[in-house]
Every structure is written in structure tokens, then in C-alpha cells.
DRENRO-424096 format. One line per field, with one value per residue: x, y, z of N, C-alpha, C, O, CB in turn; residue number from 1. Coordinates in Angstrom, 3 decimals. Atoms other than C-alpha are relative to their C-alpha. Last residue first. Glycine has a CB too. Layout:
n_xx [X  ...]
n_yy [Y  ...]
n_zz [Z  ...]
ca_xx [X  ...]
ca_yy [Y  ...]
ca_zz [Z  ...]
c_xx [X  ...]
c_yy [Y  ...]
c_zz [Z  ...]
o_xx [X  ...]
o_yy [Y  ...]
o_zz [Z  ...]
cb_xx [X  ...]
cb_yy [Y  ...]
cb_zz [Z  ...]
resi [NUM  ...]
END
This chain:
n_xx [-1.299  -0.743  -0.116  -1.164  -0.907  -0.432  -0.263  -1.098  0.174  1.197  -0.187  1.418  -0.391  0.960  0.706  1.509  0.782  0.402  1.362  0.861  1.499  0.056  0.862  -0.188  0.167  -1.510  -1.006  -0.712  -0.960  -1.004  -1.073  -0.292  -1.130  -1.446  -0.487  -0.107  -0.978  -1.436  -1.200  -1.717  -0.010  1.490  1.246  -0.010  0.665  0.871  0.560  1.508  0.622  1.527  0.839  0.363  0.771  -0.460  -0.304  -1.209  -1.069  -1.353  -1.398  -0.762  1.402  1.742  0.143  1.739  0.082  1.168  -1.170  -0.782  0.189  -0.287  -1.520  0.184  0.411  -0.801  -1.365  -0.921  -0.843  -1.460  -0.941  -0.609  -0.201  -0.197  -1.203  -1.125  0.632  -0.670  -1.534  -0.053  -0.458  -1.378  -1.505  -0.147  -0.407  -1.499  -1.056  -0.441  -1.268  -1.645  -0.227  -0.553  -1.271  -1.062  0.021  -0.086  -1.440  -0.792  -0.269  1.499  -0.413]
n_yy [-0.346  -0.774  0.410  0.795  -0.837  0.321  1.821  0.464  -0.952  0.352  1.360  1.024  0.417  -0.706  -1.589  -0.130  -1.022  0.686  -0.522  -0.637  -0.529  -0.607  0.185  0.848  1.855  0.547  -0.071  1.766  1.268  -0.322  0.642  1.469  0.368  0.406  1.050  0.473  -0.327  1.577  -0.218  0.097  -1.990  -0.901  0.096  -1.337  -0.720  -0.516  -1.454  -0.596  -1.196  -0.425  0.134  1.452  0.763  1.311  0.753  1.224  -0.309  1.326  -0.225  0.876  0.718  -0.590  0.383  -0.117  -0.820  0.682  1.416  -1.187  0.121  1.478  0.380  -0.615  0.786  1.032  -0.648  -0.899  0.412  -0.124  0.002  1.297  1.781  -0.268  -0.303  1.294  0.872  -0.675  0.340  1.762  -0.332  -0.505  1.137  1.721  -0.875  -0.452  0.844  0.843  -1.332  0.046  0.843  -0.303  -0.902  0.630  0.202  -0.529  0.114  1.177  0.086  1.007  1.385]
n_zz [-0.187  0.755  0.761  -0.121  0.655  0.410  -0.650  0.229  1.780  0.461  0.751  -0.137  -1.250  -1.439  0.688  0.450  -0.021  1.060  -0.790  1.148  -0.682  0.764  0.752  1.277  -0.741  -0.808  1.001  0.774  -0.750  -0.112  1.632  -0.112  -0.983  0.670  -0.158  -1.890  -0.431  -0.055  1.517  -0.466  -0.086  0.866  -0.326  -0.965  0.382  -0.405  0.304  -1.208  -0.040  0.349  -0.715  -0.762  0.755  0.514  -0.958  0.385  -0.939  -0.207  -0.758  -1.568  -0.112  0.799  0.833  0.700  1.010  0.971  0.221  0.782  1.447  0.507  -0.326  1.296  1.462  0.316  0.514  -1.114  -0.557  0.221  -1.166  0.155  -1.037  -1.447  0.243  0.381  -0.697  -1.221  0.504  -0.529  -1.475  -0.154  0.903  -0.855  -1.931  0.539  0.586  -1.181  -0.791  0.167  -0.311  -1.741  -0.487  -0.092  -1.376  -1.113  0.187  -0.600  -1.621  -0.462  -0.161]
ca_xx [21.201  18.071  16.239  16.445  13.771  11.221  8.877  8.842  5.851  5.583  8.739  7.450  9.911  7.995  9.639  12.402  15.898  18.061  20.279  22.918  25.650  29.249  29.825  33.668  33.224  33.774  30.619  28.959  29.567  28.500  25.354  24.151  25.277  24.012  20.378  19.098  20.122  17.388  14.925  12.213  8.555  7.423  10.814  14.204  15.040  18.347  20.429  23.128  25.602  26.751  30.774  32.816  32.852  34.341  32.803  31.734  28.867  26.534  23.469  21.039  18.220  20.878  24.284  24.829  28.475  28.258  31.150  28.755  26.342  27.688  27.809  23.917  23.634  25.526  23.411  20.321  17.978  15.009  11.485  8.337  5.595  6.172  6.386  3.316  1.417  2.992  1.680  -2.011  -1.656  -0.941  -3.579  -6.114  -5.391  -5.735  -8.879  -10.394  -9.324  -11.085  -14.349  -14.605  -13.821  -16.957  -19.175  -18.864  -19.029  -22.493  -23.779  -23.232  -20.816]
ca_yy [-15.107  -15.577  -18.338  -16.764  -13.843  -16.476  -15.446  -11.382  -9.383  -11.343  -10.317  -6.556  -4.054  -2.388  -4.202  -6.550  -6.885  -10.844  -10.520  -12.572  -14.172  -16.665  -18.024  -17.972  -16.984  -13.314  -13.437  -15.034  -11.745  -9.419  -10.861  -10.539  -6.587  -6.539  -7.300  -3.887  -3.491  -5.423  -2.390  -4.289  -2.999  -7.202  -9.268  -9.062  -12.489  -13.548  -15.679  -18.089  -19.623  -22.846  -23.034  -24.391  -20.963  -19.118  -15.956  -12.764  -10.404  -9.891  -7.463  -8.434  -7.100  -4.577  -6.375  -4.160  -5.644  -5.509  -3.907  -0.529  -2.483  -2.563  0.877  0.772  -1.969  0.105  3.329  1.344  0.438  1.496  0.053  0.587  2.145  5.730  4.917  3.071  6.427  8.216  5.677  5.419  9.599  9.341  6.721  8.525  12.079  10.086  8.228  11.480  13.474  9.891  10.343  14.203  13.961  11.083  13.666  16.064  13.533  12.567  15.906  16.784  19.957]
ca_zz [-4.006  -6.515  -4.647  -1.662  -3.174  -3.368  -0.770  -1.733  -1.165  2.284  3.142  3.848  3.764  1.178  -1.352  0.528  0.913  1.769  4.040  2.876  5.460  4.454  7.608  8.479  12.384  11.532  8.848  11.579  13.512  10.588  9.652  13.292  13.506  9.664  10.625  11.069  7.304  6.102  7.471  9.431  8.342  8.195  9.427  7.449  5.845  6.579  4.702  6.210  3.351  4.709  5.253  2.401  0.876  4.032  4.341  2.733  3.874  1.292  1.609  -0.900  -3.792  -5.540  -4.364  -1.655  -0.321  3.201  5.546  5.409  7.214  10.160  10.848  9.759  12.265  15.008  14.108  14.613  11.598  11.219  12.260  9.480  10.413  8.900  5.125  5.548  6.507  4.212  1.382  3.690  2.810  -0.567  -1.663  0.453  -1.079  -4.965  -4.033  -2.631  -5.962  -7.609  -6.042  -6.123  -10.192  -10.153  -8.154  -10.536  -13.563  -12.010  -11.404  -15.126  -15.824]
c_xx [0.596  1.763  1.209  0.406  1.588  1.173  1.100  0.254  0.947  0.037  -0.758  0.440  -1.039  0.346  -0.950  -0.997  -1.081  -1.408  -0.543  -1.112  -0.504  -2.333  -0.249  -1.169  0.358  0.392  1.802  0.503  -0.208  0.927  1.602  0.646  0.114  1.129  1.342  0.411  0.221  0.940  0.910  1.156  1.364  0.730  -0.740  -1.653  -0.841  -1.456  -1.406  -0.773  -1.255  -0.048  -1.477  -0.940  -0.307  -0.827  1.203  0.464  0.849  1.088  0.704  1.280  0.950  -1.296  -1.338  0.266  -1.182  0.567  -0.543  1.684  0.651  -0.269  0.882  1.375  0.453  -0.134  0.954  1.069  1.012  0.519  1.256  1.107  1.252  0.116  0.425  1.276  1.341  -0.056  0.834  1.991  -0.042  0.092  1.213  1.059  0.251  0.587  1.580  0.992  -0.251  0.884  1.632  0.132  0.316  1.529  0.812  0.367  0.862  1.548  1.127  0.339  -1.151]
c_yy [-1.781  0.235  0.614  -0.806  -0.953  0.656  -0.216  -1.467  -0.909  -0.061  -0.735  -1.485  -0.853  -0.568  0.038  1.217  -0.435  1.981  0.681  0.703  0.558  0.972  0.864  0.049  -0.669  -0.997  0.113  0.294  -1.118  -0.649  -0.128  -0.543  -1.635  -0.256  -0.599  -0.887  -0.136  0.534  -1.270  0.746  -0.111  1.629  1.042  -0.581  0.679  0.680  0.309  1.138  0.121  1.271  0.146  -0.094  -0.876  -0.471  -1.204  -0.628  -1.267  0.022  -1.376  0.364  -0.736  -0.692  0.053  -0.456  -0.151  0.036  -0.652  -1.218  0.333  -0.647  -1.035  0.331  0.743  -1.087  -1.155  0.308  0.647  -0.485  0.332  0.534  -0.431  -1.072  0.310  0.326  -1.012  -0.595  0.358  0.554  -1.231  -0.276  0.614  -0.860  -1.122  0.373  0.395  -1.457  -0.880  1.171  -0.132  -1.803  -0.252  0.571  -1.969  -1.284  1.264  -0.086  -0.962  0.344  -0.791]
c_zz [-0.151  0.877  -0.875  -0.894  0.399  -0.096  -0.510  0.353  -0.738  -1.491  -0.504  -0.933  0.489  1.544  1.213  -0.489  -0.136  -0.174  -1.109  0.454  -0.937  0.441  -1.226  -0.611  -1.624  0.284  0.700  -0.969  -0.353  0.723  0.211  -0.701  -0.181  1.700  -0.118  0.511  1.576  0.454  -0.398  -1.136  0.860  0.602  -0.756  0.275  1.468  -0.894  1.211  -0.773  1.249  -0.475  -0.505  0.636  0.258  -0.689  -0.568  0.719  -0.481  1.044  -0.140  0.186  1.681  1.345  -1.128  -1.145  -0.705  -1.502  -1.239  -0.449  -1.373  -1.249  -0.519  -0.034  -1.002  -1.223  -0.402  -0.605  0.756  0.423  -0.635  1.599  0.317  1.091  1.717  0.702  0.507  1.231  1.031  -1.017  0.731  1.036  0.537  -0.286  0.405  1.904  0.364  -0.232  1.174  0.568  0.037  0.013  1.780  0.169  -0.614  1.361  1.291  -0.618  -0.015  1.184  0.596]
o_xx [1.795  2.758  2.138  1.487  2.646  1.913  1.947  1.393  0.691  -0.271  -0.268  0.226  -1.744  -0.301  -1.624  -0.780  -1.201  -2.327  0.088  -1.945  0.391  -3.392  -0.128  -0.997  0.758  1.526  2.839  1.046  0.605  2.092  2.258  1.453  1.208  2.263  1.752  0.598  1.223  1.517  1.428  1.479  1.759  0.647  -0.230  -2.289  -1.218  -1.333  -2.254  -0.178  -2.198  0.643  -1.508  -1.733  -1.519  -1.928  1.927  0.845  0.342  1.759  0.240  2.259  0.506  -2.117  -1.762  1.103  -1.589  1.284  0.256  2.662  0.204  0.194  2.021  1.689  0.947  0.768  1.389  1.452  1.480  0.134  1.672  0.925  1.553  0.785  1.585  1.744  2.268  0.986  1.669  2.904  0.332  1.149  2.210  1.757  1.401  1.414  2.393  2.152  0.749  2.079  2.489  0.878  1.365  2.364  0.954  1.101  2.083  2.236  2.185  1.168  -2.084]
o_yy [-2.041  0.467  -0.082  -1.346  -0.621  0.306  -0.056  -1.609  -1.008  -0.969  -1.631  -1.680  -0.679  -0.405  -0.715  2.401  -1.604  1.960  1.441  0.014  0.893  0.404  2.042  0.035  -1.833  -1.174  -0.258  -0.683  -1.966  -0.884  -1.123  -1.460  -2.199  -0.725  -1.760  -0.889  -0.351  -0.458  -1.969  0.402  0.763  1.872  1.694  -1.260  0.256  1.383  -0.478  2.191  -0.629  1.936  0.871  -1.022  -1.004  -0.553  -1.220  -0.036  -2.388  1.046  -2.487  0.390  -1.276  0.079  -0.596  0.185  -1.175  0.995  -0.914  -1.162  0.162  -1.632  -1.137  0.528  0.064  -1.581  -1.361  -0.268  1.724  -1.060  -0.694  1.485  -0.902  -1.180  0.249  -0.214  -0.936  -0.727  -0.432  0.811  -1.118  -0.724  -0.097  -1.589  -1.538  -0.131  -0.136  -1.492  -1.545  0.917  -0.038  -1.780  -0.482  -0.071  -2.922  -1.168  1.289  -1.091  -0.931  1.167  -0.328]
o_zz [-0.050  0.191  -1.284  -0.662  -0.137  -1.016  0.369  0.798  -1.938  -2.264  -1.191  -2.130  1.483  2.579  1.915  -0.231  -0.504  0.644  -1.844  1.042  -1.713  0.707  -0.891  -1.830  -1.627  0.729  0.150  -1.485  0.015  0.399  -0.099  -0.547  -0.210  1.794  -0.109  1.728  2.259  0.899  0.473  -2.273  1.632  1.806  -1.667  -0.531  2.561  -1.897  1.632  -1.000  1.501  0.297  -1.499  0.477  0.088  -0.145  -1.563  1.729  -0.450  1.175  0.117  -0.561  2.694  1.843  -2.085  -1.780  -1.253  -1.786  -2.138  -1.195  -2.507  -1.823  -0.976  -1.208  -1.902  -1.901  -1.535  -1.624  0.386  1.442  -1.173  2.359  1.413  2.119  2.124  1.704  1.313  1.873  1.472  -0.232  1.899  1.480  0.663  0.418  0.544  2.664  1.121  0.178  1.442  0.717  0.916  0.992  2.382  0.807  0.151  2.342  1.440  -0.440  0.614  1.571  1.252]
cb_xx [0.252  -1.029  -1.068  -0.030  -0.175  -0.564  -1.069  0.779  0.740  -0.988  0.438  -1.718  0.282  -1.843  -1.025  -0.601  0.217  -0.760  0.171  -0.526  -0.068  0.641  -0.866  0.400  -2.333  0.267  -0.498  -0.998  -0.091  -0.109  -0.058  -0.819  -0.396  0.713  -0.577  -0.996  0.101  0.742  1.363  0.489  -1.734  -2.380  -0.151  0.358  -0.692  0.722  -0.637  0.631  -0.543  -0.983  0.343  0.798  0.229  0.325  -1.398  1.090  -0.459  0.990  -0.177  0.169  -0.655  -0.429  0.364  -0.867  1.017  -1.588  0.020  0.399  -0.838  -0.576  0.075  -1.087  -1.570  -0.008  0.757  0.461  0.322  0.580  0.081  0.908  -0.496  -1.025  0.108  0.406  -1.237  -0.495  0.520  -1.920  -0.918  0.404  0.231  -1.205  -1.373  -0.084  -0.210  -1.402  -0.461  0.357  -0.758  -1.589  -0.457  -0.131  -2.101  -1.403  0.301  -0.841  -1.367  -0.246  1.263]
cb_yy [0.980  1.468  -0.089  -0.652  1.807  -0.282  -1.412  0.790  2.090  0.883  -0.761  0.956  1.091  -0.446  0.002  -0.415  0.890  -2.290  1.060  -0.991  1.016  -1.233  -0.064  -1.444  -0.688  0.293  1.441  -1.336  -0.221  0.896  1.359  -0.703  0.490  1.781  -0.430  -0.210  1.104  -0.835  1.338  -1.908  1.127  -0.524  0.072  2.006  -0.714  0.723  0.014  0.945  0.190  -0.033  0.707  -0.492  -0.211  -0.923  -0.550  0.254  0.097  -0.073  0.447  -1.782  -1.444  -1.260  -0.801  1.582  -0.115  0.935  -1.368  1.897  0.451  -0.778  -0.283  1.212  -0.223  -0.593  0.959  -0.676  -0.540  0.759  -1.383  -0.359  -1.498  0.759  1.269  -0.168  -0.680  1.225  0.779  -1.944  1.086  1.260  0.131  -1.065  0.917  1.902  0.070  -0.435  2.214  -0.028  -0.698  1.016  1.877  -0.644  0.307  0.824  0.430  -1.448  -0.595  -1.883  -0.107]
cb_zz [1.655  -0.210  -0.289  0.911  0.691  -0.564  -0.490  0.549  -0.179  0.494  0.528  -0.907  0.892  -0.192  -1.911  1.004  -0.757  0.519  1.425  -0.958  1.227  -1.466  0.696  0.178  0.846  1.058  -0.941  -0.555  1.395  0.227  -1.561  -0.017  1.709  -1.351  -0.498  0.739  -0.488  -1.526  0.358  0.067  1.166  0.983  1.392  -0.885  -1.102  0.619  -1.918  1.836  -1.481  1.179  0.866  0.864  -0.826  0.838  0.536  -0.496  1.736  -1.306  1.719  -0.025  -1.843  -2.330  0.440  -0.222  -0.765  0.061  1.437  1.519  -0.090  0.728  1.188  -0.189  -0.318  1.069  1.205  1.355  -0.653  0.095  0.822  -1.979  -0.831  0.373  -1.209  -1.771  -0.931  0.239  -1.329  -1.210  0.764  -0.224  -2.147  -0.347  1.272  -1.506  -1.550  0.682  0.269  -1.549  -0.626  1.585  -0.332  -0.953  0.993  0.073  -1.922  -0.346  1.024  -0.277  0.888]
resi [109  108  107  106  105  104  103  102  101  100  99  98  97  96  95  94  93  92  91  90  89  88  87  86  85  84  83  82  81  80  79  78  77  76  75  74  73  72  71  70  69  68  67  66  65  64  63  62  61  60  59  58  57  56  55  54  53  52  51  50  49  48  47  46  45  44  43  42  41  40  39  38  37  36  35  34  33  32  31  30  29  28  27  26  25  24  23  22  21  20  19  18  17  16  15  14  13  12  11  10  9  8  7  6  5  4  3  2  1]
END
């Protein structure tokens, strides 16, 4: 084998390692959600892209969007008591848990 397809193979196998291990990485940052949220969440109905919590129609919809490496579900104790008050609540998912990735996603609920 050349040198220089030798020492493009070792480029890309590092590539590949690096790519996994920043993914694992990632996957480790973020903040779960507490028991009571994830308790609370279970009232919701997952609509693919957003927790729903059902309210009075009249009142405002409220949506949440989850902070940077926030699960959306960490947000269902708050969802949950203005959804007792009448507000209708949405908490709104994100890819990679990162709202950033996502601006427009209030558009869609």
C-alpha cells in the first residue's frame, strides 16, 4: 500500500473514534429529568415533537422551550400546574436537546 493511502485510512479511523466519542460525550452533558417531572409527564400527550397538556381553549396556549442539554420532560411539573389552572401547556422537544437546532419548532404546535 502507498504511504499516502496509509496515512489517509489512519486519518479517517481517527475521524470515525473522535466522532463517536464527542457523540458519547454529548450524550453525557445533558440534565435529566427528575422522577417528579417524569411522573408528570406521563399526564402529557407525546405528540412526536411536543408534550401537550390540555386546558381550557379560551385560555392562551403556554409553550415551553426546554433550555440547551435540558430534557423537555423536566418541564412537565410547570406544564402540569398551569394545565390545573385551565392553561392549555406544550413543551415544545428538541434534536439534541439543544433549542438552538430548532427556532421555529412553535410554529408547528
Amino acid at each position: 500500500m502507498r504511504k499516502r493511502t496509509k496515512v489517509l485510512i489512519g486519518v479517517l479511523i481517527t475521524v470515525v473514534i473522535l466522532t463517536i466519542a464527542g457523540w458519547v460525550g454529548w450524550q453525557q452533558l445533558h440534565y435529566p429529568a427528575v422522577d417528579a417531572a417524569v411522573t408528570a409527564a406521563k399526564e402529557a400527550e407525546d405528540e412526536g415533537n411536543v408534550l401537550y397538556f390540555a386546558g381550557d381553549k379560551e385560555k392562551p396556549l403556554v409553550i415551553f422551550y426546554p433550555g440547551a442539554l435540558v430534557d423537555a420532560e423536566s418541564y412537565s411539573v410547570w406544564a402540569a400546574g398551569l394545565a390545573e389552572k385551565g392553561y392549555p401547556v406544550a413543551i415544545v422537544k428538541m434534536p439534541f436537546n439543544m433549542a438552538v437546532l430548532a427556532g421555529n419548532r412553535a410554529k408547528a404546535v
